[in-house]
Backbone atoms as SQL, in Angstrom:
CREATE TABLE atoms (id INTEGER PRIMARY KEY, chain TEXT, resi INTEGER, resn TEXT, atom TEXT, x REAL, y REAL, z REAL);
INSERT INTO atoms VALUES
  (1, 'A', 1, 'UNK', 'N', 0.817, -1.187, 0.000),
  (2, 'A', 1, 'UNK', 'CA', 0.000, 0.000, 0.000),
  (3, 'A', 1, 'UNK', 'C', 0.868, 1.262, 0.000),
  (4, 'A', 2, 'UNK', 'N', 2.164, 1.339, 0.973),
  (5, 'A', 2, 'UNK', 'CA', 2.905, 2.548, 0.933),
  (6, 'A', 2, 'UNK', 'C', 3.357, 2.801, -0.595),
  (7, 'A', 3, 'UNK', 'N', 3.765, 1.658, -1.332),
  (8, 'A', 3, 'UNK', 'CA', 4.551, 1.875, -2.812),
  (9, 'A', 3, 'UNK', 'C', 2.921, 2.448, -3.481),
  (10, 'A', 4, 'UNK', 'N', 2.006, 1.909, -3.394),
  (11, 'A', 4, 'UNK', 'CA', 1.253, 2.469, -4.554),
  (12, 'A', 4, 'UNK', 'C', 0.670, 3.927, -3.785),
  (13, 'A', 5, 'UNK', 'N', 1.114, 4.618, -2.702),
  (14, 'A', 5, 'UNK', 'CA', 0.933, 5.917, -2.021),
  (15, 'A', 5, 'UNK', 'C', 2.287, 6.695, -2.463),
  (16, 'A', 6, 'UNK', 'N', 3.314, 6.231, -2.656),
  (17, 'A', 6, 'UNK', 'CA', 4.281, 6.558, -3.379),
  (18, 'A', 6, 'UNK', 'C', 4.394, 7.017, -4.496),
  (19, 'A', 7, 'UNK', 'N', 3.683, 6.222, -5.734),
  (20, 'A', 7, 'UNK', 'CA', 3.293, 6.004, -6.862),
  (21, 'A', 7, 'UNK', 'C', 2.345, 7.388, -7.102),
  (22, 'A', 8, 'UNK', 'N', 1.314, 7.031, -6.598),
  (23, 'A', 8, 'UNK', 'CA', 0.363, 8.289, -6.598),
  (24, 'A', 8, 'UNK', 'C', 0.815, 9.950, -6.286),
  (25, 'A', 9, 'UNK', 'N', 1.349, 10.056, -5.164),
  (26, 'A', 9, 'UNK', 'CA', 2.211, 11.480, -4.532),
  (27, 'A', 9, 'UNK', 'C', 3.115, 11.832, -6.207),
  (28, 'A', 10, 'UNK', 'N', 3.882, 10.684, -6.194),
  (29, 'A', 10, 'UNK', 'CA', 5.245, 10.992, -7.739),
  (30, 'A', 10, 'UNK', 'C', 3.944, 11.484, -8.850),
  (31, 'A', 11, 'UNK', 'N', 2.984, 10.814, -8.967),
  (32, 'A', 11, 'UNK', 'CA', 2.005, 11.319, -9.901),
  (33, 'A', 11, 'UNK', 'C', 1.545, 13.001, -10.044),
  (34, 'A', 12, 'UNK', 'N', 1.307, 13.216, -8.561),
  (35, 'A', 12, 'UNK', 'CA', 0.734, 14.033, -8.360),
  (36, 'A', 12, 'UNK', 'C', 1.898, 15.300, -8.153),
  (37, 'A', 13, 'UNK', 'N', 2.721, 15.330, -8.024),
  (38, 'A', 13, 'UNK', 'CA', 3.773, 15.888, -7.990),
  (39, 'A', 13, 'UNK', 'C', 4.419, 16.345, -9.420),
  (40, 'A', 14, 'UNK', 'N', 4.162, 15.574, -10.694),
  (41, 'A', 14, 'UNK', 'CA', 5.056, 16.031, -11.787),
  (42, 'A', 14, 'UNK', 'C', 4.120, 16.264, -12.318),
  (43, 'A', 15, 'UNK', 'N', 2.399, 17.046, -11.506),
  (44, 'A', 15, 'UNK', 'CA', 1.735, 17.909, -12.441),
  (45, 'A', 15, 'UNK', 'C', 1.678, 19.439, -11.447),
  (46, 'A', 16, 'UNK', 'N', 2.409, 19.112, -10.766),
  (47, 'A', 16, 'UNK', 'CA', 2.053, 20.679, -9.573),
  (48, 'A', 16, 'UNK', 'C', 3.583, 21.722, -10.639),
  (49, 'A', 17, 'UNK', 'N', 2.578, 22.915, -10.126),
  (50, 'A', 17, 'UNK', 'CA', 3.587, 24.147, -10.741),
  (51, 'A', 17, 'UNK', 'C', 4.215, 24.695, -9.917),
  (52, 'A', 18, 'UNK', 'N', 5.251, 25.276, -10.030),
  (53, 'A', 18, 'UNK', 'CA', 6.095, 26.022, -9.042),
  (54, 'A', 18, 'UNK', 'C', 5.374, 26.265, -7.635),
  (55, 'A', 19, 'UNK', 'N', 4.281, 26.988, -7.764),
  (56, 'A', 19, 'UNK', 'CA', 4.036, 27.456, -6.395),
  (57, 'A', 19, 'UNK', 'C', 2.899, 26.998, -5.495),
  (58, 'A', 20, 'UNK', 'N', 2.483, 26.050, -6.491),
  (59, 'A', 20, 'UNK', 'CA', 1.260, 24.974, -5.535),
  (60, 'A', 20, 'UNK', 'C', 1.930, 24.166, -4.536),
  (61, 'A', 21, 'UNK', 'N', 1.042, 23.856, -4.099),
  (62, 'A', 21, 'UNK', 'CA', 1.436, 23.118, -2.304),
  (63, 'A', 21, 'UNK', 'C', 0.613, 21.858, -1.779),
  (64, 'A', 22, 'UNK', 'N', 1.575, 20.934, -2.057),
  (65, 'A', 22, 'UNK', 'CA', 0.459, 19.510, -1.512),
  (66, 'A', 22, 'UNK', 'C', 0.869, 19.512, 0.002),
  (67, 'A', 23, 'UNK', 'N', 0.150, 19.125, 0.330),
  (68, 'A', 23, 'UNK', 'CA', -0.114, 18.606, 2.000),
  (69, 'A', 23, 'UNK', 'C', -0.669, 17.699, 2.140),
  (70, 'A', 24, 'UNK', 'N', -0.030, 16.648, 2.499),
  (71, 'A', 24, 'UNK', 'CA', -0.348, 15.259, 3.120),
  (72, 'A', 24, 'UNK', 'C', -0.366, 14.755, 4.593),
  (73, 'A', 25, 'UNK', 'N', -1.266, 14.633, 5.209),
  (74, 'A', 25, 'UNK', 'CA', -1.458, 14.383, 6.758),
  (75, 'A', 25, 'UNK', 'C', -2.652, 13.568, 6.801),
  (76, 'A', 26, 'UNK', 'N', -2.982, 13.169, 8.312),
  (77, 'A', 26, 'UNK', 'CA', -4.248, 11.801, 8.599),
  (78, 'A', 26, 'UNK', 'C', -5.437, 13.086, 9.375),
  (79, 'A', 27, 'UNK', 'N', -5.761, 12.726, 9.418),
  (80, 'A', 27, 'UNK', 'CA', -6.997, 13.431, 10.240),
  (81, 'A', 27, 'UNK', 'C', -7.199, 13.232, 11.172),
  (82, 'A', 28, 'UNK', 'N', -6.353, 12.457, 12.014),
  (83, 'A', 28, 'UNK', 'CA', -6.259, 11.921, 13.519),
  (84, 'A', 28, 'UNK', 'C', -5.026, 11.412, 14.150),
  (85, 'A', 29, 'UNK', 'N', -4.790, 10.961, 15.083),
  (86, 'A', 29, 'UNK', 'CA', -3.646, 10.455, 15.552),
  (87, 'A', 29, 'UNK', 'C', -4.450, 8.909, 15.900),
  (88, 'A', 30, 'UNK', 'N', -3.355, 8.154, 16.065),
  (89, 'A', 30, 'UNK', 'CA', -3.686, 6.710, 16.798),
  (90, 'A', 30, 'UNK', 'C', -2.507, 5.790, 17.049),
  (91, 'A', 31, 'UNK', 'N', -2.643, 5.792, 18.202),
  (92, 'A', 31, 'UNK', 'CA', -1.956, 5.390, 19.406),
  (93, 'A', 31, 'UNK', 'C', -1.469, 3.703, 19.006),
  (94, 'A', 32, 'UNK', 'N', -1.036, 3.273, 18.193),
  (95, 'A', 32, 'UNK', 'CA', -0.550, 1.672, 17.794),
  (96, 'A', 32, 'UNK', 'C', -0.201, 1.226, 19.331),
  (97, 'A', 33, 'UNK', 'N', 0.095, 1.862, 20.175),
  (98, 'A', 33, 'UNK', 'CA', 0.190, 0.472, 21.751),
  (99, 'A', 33, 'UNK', 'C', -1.112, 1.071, 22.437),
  (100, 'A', 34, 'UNK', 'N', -2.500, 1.431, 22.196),
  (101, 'A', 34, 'UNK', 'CA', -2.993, 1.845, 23.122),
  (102, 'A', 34, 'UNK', 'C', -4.041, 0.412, 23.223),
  (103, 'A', 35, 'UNK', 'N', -4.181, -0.566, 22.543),
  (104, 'A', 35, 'UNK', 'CA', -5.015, -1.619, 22.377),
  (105, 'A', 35, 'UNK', 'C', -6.108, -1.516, 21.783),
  (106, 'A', 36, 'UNK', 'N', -6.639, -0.501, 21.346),
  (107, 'A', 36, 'UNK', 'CA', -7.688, -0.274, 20.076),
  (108, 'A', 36, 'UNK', 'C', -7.807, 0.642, 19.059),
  (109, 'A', 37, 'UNK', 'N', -8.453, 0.187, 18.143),
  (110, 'A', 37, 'UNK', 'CA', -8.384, 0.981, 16.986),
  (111, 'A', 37, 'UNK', 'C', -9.134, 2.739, 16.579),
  (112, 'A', 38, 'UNK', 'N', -9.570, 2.987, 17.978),
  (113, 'A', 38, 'UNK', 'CA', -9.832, 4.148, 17.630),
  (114, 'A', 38, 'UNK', 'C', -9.220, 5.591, 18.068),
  (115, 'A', 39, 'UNK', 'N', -9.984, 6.537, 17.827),
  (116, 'A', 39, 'UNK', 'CA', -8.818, 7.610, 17.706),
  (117, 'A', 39, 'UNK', 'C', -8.627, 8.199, 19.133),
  (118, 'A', 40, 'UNK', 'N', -7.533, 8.261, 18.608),
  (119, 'A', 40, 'UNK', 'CA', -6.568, 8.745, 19.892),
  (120, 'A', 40, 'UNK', 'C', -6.169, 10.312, 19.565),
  (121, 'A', 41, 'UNK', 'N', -5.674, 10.833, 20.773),
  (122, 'A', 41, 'UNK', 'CA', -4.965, 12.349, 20.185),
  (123, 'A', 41, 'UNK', 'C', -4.003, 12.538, 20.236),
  (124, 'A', 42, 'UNK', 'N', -2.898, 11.785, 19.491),
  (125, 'A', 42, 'UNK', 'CA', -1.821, 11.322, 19.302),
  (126, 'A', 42, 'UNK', 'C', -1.183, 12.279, 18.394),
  (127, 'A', 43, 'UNK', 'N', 0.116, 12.914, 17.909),
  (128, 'A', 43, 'UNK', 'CA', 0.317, 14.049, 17.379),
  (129, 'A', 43, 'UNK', 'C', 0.119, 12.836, 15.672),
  (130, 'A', 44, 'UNK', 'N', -0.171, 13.692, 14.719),
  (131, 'A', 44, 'UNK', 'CA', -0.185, 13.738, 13.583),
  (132, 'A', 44, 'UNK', 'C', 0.954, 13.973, 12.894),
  (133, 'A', 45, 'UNK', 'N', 1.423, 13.602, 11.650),
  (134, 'A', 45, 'UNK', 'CA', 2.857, 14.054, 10.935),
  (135, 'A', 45, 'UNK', 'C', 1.965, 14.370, 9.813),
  (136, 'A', 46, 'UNK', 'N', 2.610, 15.915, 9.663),
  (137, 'A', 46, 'UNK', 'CA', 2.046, 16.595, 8.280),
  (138, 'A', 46, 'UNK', 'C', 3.690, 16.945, 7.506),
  (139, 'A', 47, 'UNK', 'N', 3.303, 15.854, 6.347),
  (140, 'A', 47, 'UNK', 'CA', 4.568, 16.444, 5.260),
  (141, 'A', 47, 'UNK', 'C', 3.770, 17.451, 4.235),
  (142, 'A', 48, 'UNK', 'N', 4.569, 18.854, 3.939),
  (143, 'A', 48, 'UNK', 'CA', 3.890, 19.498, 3.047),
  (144, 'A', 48, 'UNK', 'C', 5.157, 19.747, 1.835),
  (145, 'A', 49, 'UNK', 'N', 4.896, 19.631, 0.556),
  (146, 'A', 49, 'UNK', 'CA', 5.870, 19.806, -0.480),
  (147, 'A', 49, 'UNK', 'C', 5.413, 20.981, -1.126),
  (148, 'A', 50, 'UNK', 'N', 6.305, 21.675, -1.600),
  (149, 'A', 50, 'UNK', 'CA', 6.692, 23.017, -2.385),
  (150, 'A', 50, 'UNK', 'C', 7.477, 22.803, -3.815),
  (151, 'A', 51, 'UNK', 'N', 7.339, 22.952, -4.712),
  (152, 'A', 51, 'UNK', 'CA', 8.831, 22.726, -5.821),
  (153, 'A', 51, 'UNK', 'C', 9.799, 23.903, -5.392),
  (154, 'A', 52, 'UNK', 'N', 8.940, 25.310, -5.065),
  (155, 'A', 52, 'UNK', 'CA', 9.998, 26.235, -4.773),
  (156, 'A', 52, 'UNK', 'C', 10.644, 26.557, -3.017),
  (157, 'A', 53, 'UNK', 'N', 9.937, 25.580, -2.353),
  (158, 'A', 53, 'UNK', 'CA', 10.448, 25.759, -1.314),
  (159, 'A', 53, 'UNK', 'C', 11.475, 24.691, -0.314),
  (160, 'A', 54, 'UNK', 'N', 12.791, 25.249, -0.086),
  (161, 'A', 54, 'UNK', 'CA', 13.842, 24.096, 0.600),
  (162, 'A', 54, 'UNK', 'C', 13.005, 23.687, 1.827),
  (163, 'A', 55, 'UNK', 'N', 13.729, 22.747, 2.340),
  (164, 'A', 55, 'UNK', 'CA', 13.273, 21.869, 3.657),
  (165, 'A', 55, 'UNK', 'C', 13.404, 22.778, 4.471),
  (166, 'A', 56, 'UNK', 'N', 12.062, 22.558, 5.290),
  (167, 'A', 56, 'UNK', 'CA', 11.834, 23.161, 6.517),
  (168, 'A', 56, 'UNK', 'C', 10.937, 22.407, 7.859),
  (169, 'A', 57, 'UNK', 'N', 11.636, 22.201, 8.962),
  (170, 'A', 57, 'UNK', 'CA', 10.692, 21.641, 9.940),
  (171, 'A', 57, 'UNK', 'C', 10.087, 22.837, 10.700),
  (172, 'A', 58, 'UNK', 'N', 8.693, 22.627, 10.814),
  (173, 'A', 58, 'UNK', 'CA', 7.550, 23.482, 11.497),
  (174, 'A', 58, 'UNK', 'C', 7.680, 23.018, 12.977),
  (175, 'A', 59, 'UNK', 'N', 8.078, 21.882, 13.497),
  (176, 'A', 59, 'UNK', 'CA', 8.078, 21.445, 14.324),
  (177, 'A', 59, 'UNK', 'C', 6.600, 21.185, 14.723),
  (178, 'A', 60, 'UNK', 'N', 6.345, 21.116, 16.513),
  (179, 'A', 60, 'UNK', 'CA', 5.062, 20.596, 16.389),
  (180, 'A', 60, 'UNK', 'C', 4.011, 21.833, 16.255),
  (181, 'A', 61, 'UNK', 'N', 2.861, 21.289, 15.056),
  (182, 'A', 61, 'UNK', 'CA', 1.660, 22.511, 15.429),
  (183, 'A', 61, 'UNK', 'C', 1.167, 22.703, 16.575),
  (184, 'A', 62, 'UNK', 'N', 0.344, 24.062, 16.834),
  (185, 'A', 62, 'UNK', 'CA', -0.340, 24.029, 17.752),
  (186, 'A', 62, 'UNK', 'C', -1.461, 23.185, 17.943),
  (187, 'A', 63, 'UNK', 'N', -2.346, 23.069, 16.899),
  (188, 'A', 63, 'UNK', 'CA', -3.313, 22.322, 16.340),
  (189, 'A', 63, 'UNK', 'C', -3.825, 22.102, 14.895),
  (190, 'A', 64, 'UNK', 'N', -4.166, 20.917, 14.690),
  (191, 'A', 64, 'UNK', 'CA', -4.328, 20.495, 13.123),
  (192, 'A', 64, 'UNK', 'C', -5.598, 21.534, 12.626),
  (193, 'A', 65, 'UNK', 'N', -6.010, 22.714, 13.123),
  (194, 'A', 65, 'UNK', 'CA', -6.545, 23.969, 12.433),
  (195, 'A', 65, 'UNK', 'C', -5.638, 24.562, 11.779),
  (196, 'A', 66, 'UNK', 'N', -4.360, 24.612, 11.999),
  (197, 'A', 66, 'UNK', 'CA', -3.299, 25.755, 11.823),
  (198, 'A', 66, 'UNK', 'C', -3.357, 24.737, 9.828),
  (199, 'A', 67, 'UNK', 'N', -3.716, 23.789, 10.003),
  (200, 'A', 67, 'UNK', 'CA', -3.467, 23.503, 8.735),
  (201, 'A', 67, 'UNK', 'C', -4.649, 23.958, 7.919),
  (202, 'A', 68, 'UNK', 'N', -5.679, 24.124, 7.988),
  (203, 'A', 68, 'UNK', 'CA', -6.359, 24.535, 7.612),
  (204, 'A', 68, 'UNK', 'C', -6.690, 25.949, 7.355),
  (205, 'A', 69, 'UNK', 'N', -6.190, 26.711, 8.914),
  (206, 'A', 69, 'UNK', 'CA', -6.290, 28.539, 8.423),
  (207, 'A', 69, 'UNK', 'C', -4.722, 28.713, 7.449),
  (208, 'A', 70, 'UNK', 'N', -4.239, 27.774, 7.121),
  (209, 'A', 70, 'UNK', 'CA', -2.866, 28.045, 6.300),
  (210, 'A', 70, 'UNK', 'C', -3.387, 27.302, 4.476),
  (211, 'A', 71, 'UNK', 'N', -3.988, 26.715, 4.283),
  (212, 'A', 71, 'UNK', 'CA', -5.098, 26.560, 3.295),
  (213, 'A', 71, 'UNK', 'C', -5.807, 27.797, 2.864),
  (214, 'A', 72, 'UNK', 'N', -6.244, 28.227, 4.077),
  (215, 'A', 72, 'UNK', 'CA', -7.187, 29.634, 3.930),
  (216, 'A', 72, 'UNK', 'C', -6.314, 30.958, 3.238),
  (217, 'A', 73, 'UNK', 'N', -5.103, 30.500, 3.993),
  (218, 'A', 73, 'UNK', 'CA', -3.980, 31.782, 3.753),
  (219, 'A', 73, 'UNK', 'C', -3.811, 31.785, 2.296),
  (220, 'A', 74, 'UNK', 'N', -3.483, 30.601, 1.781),
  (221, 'A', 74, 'UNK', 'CA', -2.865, 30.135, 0.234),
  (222, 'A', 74, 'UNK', 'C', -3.783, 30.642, -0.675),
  (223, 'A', 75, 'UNK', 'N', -4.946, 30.367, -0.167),
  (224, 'A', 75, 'UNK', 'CA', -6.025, 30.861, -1.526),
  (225, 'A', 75, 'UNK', 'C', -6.577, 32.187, -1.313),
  (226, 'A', 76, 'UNK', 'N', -6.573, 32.910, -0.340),
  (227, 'A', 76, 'UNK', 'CA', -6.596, 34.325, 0.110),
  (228, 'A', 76, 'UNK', 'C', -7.879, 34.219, 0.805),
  (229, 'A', 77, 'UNK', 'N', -8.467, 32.909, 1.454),
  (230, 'A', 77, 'UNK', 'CA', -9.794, 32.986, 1.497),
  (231, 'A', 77, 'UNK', 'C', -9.841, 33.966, 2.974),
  (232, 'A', 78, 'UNK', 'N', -10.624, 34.409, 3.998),
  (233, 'A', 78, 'UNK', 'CA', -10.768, 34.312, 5.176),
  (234, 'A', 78, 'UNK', 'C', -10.068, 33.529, 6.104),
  (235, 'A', 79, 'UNK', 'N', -9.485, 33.489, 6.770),
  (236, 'A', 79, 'UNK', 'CA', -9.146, 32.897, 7.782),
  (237, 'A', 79, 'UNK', 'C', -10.518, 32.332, 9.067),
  (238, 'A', 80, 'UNK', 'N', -10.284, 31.093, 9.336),
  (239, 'A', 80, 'UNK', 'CA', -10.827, 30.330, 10.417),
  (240, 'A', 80, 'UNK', 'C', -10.918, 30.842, 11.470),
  (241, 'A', 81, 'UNK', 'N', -12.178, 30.532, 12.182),
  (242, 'A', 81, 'UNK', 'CA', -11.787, 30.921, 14.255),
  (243, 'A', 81, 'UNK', 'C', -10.787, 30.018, 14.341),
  (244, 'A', 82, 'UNK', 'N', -10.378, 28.838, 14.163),
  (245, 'A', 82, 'UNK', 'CA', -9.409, 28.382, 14.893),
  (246, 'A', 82, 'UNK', 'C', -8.165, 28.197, 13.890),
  (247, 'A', 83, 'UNK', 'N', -6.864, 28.116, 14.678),
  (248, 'A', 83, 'UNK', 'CA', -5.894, 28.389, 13.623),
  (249, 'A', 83, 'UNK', 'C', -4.873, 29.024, 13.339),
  (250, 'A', 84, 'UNK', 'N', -3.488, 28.730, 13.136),
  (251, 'A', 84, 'UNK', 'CA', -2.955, 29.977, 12.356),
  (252, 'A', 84, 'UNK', 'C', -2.082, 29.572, 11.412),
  (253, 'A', 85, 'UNK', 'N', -1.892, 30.650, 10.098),
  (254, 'A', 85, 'UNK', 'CA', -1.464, 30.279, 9.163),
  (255, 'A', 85, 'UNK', 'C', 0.268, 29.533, 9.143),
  (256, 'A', 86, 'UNK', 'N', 0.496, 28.607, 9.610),
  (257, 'A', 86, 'UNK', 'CA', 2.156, 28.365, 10.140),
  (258, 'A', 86, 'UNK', 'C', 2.987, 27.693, 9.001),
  (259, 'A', 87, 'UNK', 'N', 1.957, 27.218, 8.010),
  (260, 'A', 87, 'UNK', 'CA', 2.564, 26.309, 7.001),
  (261, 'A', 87, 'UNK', 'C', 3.460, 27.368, 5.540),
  (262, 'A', 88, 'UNK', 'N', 2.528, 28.546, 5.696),
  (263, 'A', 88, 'UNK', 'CA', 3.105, 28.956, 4.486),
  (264, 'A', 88, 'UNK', 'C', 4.496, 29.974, 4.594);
């Protein structure tokens, strides 16, 4: 499953233009030793790719809003009550 998530990202990647921005993250955290399968609030790993931008760690968000009012930021929409723009 990771190779054909691989596969797909490389896809999706040699149609983005200079200044578009994928972001890939889960929508939850989950705890693999907590003994069940549901969600936990476990930190999340958000990789975000740039063509024009070098590596950078954000370290940890405040909260998985900040990804979203940073969405908001990119397209000029409004910004969220919750949130802040940290990604761009």
């Amino acid at each position: 499953m990771l190779e054909r998530a691989d596969n797909g990202l490389q896809r999706v990647i040699a149609e983005m233009f200079g200044n578009d921005m994928l972001v890939v993250m889960a929508d939850h955290g989950n705890d693999p030793f907590i003994g069940h399968a549901k969600h936990t609030r476990e930190f999340v790993p958000v990789l975000v790719y740039q063509k024009s931008r070098e590596g950078v760690v954000f370290g940890t968000l405040e909260t998985l809003a900040d990804v979203g009012a940073s969405a908001a930021a990119f397209f000029g929409a409004d910004l969220p009550q919750f949130g802040s723009p940290t990604l761009l």
